[in-house]
C-alpha positions in Angstrom: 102.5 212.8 132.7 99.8 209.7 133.2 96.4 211.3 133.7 95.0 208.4 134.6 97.8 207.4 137.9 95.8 207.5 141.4 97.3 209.9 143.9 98.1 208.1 147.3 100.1 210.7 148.9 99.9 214.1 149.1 103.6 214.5 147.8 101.9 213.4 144.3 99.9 216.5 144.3 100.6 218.5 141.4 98.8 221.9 140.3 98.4 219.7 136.8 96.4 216.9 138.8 95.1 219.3 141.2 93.2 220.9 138.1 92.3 218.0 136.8 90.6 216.9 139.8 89.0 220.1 140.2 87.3 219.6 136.8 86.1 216.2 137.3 84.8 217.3 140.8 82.8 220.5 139.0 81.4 218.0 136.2 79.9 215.6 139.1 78.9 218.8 141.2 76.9 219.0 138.3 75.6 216.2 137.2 74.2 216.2 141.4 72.3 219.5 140.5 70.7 218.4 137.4 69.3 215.1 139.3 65.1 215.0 139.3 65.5 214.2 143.2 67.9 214.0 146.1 69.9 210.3 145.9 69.7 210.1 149.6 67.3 211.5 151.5 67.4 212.9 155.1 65.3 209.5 156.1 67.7 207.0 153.7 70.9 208.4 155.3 69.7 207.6 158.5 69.0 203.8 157.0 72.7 203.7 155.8 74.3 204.8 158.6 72.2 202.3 160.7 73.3 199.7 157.9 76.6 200.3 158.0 77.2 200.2 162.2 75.5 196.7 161.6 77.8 194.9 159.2 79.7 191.9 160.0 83.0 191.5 159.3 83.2 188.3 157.6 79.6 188.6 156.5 80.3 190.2 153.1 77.2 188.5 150.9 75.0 189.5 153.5 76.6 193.2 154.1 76.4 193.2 150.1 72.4 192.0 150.5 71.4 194.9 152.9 73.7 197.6 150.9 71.8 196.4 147.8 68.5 196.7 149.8 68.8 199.7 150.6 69.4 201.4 147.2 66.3 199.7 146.2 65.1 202.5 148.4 66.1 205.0 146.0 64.4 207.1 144.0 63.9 204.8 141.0 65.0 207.8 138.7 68.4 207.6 140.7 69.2 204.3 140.4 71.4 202.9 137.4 
């Protein structure tokens, strides 16, 4: 079996990919915990979901801009 095939349906669910999900999704549930502060905020998720009612469709260097603005928001240890 390819581990690394994306599942598109739910008729590729297999109890070998379901684990292997499930792992991946512990190891990130994880990594969240360990994080010094919260990556988005009560206040900064209220920014993005302002941001994203506002994009323009064909606008996608300027949707890009304000996405980009808004991480700059972050907390600095947060951002990669």
């Amino acid at each position: 079996m390819n581990d690394d095939r994306i599942i598109e349906r739910a008729s590729d669910v297999t109890y070998y990919s379901l684990m292997t999900v499930s792992g991946c999704l512990a190891l990130l549930k994880d990594y969240f915990r360990e994080l010094p502060d919260a990556i988005c905020g009560a206040g900064l998720y209220d920014v993005l979901m302002d941001a994203h009612s506002v994009q323009l469709p064909g606008d996608t260097e300027g949707n890009a801009q304000l996405m980009l603005s808004i991480v700059d928001c972050m907390p600095k240890t947060n951002q990669v």
